[in-house]
Backbone as a ProteinNet text record, in pm:
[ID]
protein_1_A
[PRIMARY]
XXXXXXXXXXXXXXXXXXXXXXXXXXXXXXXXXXXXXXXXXXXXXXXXXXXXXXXXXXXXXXXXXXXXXXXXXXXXXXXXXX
[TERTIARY]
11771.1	11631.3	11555.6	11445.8	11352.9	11288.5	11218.8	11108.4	10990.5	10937.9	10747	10709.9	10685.5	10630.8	10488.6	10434.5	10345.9	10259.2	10250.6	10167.6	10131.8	10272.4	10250.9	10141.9	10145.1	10039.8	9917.3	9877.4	9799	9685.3	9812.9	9759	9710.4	9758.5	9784.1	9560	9589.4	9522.3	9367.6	9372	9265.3	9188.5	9330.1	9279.3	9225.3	9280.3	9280.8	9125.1	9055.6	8924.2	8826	8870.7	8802.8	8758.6	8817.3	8818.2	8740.9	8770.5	8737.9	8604.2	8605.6	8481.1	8353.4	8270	8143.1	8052.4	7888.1	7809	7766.5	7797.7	7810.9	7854.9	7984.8	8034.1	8125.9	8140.5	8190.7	8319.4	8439.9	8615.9	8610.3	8644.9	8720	8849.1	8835.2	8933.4	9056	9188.9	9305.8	9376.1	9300.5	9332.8	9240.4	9203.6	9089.8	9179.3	9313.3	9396.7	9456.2	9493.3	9521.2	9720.3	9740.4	9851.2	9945.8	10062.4	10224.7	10210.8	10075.7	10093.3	10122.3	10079.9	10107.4	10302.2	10308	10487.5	10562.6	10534.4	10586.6	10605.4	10522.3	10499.6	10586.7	10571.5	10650.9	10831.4	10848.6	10975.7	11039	10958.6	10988.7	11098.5	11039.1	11108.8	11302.4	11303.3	11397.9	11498.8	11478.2	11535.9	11689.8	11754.6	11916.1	11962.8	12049.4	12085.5	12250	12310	12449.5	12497.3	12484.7	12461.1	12405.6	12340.1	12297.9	12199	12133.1	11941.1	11886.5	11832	11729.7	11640.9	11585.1	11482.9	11562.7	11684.5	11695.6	11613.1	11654.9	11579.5	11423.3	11377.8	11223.4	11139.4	11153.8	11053	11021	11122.4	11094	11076.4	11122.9	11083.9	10912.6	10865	10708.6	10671.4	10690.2	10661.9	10620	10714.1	10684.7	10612.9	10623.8	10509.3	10361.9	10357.6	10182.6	10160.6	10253.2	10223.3	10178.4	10240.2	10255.3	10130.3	10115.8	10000.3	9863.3	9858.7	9721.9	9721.4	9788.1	9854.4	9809.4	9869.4	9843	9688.7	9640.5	9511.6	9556.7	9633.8	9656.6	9539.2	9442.2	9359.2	9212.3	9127.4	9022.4	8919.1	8901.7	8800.1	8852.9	8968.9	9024.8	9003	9063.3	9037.6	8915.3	8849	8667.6	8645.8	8584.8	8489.1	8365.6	8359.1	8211.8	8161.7
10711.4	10700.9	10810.6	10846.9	10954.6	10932.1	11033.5	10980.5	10990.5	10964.7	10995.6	11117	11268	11343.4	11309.4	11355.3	11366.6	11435.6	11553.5	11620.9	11557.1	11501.4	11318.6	11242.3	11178.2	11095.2	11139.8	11288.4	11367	11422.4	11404.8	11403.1	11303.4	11198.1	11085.8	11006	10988.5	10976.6	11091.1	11175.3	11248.8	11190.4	11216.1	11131.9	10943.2	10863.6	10697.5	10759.9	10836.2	10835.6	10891.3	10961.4	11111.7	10997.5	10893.8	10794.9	10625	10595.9	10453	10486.9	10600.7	10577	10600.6	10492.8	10519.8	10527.7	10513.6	10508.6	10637.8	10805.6	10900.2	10944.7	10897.5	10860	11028.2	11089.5	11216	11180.3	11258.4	11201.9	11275.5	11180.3	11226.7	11316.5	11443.5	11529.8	11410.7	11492.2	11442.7	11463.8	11573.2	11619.8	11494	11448.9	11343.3	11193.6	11183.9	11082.6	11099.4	10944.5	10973.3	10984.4	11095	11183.5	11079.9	11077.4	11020.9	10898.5	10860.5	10690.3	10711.7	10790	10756.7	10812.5	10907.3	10952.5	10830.7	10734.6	10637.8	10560.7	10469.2	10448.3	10454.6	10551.5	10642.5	10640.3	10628.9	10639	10485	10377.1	10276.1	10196.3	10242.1	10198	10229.8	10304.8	10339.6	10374.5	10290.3	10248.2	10198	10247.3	10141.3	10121.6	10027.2	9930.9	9928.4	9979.1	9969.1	10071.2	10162.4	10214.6	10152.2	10068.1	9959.8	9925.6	9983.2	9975.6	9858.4	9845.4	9752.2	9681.1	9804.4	9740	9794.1	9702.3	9719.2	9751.3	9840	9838.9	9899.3	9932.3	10006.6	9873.6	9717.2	9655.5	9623.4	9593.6	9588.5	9719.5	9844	9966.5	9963.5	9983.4	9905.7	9867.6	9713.2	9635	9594.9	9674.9	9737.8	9813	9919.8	10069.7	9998.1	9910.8	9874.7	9806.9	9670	9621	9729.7	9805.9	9872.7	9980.6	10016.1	10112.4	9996.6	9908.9	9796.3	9749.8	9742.6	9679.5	9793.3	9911.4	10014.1	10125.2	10096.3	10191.7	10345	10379	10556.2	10642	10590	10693.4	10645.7	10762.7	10694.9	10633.5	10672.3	10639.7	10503.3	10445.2	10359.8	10239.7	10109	9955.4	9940.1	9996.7	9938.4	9780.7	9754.8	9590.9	9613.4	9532.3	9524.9	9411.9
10192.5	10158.8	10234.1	10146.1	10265	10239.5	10406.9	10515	10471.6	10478.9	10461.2	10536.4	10515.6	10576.3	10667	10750.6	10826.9	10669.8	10650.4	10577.8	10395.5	10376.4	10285.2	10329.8	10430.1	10471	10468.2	10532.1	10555.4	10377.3	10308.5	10147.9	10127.1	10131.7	10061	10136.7	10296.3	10362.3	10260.3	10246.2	10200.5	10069.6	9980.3	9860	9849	9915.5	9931.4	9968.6	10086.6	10208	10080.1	9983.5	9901	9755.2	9707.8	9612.6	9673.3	9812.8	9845.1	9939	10015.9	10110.3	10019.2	10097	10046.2	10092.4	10046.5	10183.1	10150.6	10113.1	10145.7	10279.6	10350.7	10499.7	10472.4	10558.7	10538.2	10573	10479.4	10522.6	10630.7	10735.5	10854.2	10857	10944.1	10949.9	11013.5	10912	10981.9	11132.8	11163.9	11303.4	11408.9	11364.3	11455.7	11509.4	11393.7	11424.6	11584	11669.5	11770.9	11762.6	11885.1	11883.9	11896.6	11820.5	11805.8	11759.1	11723.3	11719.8	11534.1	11456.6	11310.9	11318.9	11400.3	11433.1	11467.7	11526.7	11565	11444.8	11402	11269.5	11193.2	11107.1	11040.4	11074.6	11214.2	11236.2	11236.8	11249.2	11306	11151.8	11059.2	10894.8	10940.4	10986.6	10980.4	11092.1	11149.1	11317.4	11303.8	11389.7	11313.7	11470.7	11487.4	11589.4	11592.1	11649.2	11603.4	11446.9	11394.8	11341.7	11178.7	11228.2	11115	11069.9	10962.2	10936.5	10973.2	11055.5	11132.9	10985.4	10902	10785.4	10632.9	10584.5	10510.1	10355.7	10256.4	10153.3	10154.9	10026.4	10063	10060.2	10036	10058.6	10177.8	10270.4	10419	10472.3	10450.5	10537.1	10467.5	10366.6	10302.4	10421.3	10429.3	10450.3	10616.8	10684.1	10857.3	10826.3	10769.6	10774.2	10789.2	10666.7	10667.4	10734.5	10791.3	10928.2	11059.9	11059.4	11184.7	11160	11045.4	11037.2	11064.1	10973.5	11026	11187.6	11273.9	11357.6	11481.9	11456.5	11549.2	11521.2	11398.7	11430.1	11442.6	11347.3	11425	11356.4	11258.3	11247	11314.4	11369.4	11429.8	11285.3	11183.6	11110.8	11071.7	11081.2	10983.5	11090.2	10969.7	10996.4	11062.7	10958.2	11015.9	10955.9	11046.3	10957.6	10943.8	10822.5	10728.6	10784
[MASK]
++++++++++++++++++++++++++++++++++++++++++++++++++++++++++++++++++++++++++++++++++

């Protein structure tokens, strides 16, 4: 299976901020995210233990990612409350 690029997210992150923010709220630069915590993230799907995938399948590697992305906050503009 493959990884999610950094510069993936970095797209992906532009377009979701460029379509959902509103308000006229200006998209936050991606450089503003705090350092290694979205790297971590990202790596955690795919962790193995004995040479043995920790998160089998893409619904659980899913399924950690967005935990761990809601969970850890790696961008500063993000998980605001209304």
């Amino acid at each position: 299976m493959r990884r999610i690029t950094i510069s993936e997210i970095e797209y992906l992150s532009f377009r979701l901020a460029a379509e959902f923010l509103g308000y006229d709220e200006p998209i936050p630069s991606f450089g503003s995210r705090y350092p290694n915590i979205l790297e971590s993230c990202l790596a955690v799907p795919f962790q193995t233990f004995n040479r043995k995938n920790l998160y089998r399948g893409l619904v659980k590697k899913a399924a950690i990612l967005f935990y761990l992305l809601i969970k850890n906050h790696p961008f500063q503009n993000g998980n605001k409350r209304r």
